[in-house]
Each structure stands twice: as C-alpha cells, then as structure tokens.
N, C-alpha and C positions, 0 to 999 in steps of 0.2 A: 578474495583479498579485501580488506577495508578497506573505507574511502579515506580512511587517513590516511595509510600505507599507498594507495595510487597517486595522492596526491602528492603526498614526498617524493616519490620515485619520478614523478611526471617533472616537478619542477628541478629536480634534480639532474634529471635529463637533459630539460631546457637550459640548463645553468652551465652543462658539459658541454653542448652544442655552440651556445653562442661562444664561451668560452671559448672552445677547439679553432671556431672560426675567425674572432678575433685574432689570435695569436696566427694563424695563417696569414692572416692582412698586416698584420703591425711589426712582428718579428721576424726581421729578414738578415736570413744566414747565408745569401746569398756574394759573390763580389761584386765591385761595380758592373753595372750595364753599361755596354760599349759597343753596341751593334744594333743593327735596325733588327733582329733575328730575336735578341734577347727578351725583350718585354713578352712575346709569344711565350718563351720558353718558362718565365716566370710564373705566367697565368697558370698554367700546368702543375708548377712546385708549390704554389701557395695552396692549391686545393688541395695536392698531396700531404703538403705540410699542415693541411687543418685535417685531415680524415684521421692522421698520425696518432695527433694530440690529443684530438677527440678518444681513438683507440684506448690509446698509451695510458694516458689519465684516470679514462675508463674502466680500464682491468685492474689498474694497480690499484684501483677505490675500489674494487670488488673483493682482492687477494686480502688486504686491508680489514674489509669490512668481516670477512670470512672468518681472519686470523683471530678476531676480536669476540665475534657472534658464536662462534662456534667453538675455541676452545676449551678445552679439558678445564671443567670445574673444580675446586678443591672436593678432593675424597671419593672421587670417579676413576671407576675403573671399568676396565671393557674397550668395546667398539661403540659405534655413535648407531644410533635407529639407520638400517636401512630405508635407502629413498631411488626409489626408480621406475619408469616409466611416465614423465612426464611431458606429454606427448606437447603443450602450447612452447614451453622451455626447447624444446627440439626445432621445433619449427621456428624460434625465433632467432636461433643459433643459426640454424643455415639459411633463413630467408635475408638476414642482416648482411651478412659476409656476401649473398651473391647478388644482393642489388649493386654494394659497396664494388665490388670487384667489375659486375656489368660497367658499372657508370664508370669507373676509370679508364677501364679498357675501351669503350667510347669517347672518351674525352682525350686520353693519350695520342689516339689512333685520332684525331681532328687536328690535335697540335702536329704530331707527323708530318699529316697531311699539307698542314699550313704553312711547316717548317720545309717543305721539298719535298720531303721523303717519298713521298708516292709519282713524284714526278719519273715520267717515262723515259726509258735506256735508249737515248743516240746512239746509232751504230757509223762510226768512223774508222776509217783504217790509220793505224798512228806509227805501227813499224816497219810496215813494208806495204806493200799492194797487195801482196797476198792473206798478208792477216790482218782482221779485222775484230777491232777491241769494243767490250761494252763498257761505255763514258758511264761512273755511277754518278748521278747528281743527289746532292743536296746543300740546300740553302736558296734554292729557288731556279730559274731558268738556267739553263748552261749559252753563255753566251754563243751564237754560234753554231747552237745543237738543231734549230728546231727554224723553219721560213718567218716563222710569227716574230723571235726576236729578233728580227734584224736590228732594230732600234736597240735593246737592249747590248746589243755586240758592239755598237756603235759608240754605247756611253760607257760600257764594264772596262776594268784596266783587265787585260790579260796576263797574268804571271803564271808560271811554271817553278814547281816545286820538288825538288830531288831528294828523299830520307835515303838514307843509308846509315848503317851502324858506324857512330851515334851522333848524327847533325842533320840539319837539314840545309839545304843548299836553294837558294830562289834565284831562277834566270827572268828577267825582264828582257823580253822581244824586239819590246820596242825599246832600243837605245843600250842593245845585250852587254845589261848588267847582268853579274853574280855576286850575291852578296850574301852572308853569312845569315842578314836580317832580314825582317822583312817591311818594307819601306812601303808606308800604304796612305793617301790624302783621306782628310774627314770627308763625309758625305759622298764619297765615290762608289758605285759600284765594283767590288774585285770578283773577277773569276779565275780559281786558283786550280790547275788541270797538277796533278800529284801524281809520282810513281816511285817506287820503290826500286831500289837498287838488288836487294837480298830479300831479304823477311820482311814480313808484317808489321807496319808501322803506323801511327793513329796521329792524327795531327789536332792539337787540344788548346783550345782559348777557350781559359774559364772565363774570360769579362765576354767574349762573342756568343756563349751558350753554345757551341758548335763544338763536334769533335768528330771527325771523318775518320776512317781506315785507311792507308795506303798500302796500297796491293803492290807486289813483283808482278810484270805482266798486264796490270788491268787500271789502265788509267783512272783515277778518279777524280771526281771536278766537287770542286766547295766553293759556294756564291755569298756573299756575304755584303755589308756596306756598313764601316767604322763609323759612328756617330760621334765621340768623342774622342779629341787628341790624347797623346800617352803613350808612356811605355808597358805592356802589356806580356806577359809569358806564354810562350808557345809549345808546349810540353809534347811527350810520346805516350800514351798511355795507354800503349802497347807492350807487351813484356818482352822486349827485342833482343837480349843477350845480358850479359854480364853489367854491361854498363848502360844499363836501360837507364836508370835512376837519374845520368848525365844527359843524357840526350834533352838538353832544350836551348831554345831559342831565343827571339824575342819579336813580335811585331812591334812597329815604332808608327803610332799614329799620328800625321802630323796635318795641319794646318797648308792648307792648296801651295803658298808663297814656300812653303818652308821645304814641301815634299819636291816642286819645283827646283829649289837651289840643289838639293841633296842629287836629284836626279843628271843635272846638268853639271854639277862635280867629279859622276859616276859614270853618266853616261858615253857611248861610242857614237851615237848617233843625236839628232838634236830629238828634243820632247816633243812629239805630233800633237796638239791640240785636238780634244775630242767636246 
C-alpha cells in the first residue's frame, strides 16, 4: 500500500473515531435522569452509543466508497477481476468485531454488576411456612434481605407492588395505603417487593433507568433512590394480553414536605419517622 494511501486511511480513521466518540458524549437520546441508578446506566449507553456511530458511519462510507470506486464504466461489459484470499483483510474483520464485542460484554457485565444485578438471592418465605420464594434483587441491597443492611432497612421506604392485567396497585405498610400511584420522597431510598397476580409483567421507569420483571409466584424486589421531583411513567414492558399497550402508571416524585402531606391525607396510621 502507498504511503499516501496509509496515510489517508489512518487519518481517516482518526477522524471516524474521535467523531464516533464525540457524538457519544454530546448527543444524548436519552430522557431525563431521575435516579441515583441512572447516571450508571448512561455510562453504558454513551459508550454503546459511540462504538454504533463509529460502526454505522463506518460502513456506510465504505458501501459509499465501493458504490463510487468500483462501478460499471461506460462501455463495460462482463464481471469485474476476480479477488480472493486475502488473508490480513480476514484477520482484520474478525479481530475488529471480537475485541469490540469482548470489551462490551465486559463493560456491560461491570455496569450489571454495579447496577444490582449480581447481587445475591434472599431466601424468605412470603406465602406460607411451607413455601419459600427466591427475592430477585436489583437496584442494589434488598432492604431487609441480608444482616449487613440493617441500616439500609432502617432508612429504605418499604412499598409493595401488585401488577395484574392491566394496573398496577402500590400498598404502603406503613400507614396501609393503596393507591393507584406511586408516591415516592426525593432523595429517599425505596424498596419495592413486586408480585404478580396472573402473567408476566415488567415494571419500567425510563427517567430511573430501571425495568424489573414481575413474576406470578416469585417475589421480586427493585431498589432505587429518586433524585429529582416530578411526575414520571411507569410502563409494562411486558407483552401481558390484549391491553398491554394501557397498562401504565405513574410515579409522582415529590419534595419530603410534600410526600409528607400526601401521605397523611391517605394514610390509616400516622407516618413513622425514619
């Protein structure tokens, strides 16, 4: 290859790179961040969202270039010169794709980690004495689940969460409310213990970065802490029957004074101070 030809392609390269990268950092397709949980989940996307651009930009300036370089001449006829076996073109097709693929699958699997996901299964019994359920965690400790958090059980608001086709139903414990909503103070930690009435149901806040499963039969717990006030959607994005599409909610993030009054309007019992 010429050194002019390396050198165009080199800088070429550099030009696609930092390009790809920038646009991961600057151009965010994301919705607001509304949870301690989110900014984690971000780091993740923006590196996805640069490897994309990079890709996407990449090929299409190749299909491009291809379309251009290599077209039918006037007054040609035939097939073009056979071209095969070029053994560094090989090796740089599949060495490309599996670093790219290694490194995210490493990087996903850290976020995971970070995010709960590999946090270990509490065995509790929740319906009977006889039977005893696996608590799935994620979003970080399950209040309650483990001796270490005791502190953490101490300061998490406990709420319980009922999906059934097509609503979801939130019981408060303490001071047993039901409410259609789900009423949550900024900066609190929530631990939200989920079960399912029928079928398969996914409980989904695009501002928290979070989206759980809820199981018929199998508790599962979603930890989380609202950083920002607001009303916010609470979606299924689970394919739960005919009127999956209706199934949603809303959390209502409010301000400690505010979550306060709402509570003590609702409430059966007075608000325990934690």
């Amino acid at each position: 290859m010429p050194i002019t030809s390396a050198i165009i392609i080199f800088a070429l390269t550099l030009i696609l790179v930092l390009g790809g990268l920038w646009v991961g950092q600057n151009v965010d397709l994301l919705p607001l961040s509304a949870s301690e949980n989110a900014p984690v989940y971000d780091e993740l996307f923006k590196v996805l969202f640069s490897i994309g651009t990079i890709l996407f930009v990449g090929m299409v300036g190749l299909v491009i270039y291809s379309l251009i370089k290599f077209r039918t001449k006037p007054g040609q006829s035939g097939d073009g010169i056979p071209l095969e076996g070029n053994l560094s073109l090989e090796i740089l097709w599949t060495a490309v794709p599996a670093v790219v693929v290694l490194f995210v699958g490493l990087y996903s699997y850290d976020i995971y980690d970070r995010m709960g996901g590999m946090q270990s299964l509490s065995h509790e019994g929740h319906h009977s004495q006889e039977l005893i359920n696996e608590k799935r965690i994620w979003g970080g400790i399950s209040s309650g689940s483990v001796e270490s958090s005791s502190q953490e059980s101490i300061t998490s608001l406990p709420i319980e969460v009922t999906a059934m086709q097509f609503a979801f139903l939130f019981h408060y414990p303490e001071g047993d409310i039901i409410s259609g909503e789900l009423h949550v103070p900024v900066g609190k930690p929530i631990s939200l213990t989920m079960e399912s009435k029928d079928v398969i149901h996914a409980f989904w806040v695009p501002e928290f970065r979070l989206k759980q499963d809820v199981i018929p039969g199998q508790p599962t717990i979603l930890n989380f802490t609202p950083t920002k006030p607001g009303r916010y959607p609470i979606i299924c994005a689970e394919l739960c029957g005919p009127y999956h599409g209706g199934m949603r909610s809303t959390v209502v993030v409010e301000e400690l004074e505010g979550y306060k009054a709402w509570f003590k309007s609702n409430a059966k019992t007075e608000l325990i101070e934690s």
